[in-house]
N, C-alpha and C positions, 0 to 999 in steps of 0.2 A: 451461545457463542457460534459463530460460524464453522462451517465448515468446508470451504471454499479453496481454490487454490489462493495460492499467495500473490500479489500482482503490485504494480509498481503503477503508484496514484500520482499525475505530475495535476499542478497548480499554478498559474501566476501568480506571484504575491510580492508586489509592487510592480516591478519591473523585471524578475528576473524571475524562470521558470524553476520550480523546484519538485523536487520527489521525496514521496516516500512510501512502505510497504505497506498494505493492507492486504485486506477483505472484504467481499462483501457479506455483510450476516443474513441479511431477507433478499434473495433474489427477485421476488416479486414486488420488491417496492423500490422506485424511486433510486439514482444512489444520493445522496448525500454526505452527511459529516456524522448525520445520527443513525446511519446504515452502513458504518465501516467498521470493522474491528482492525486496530493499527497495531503493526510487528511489536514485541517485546523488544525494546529498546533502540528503536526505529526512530529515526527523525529526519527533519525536512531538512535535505542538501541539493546541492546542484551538480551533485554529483549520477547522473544518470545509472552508468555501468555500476557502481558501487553497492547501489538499492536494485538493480536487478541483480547482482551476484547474492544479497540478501534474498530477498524471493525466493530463487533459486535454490537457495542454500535450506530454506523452511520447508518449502514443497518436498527436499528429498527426505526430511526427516518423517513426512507421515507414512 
């Protein structure tokens, strides 16, 4: 697992930008989709401030 701060991964996917929280798990490789650990119950919205108040919210728990 990672150990990383929590950080807010945006994407276009279609037409409209979206976010959501991860990590990265190997900083020395590449990032990818196979090098991210994604928040516990985290998903992709268009909601910006929402998913960095999530972030936010994980990082203070470590």
């Amino acid at each position: 697992m990672a150990t990383g701060n929590w950080q807010v991964i945006n994407q276009m996917l279609g037409s409209q930008r979206m976010y959501i929280v991860g990590r990265v798990i190997d900083p020395s490789r590449p990032l990818h989709i196979g090098n991210i650990e994604y928040a516990p119950d985290s998903h992709y919205t268009t909601d910006k401030e929402k998913a960095e108040k999530q972030a936010e919210d994980l990082n203070k728990e470590k």
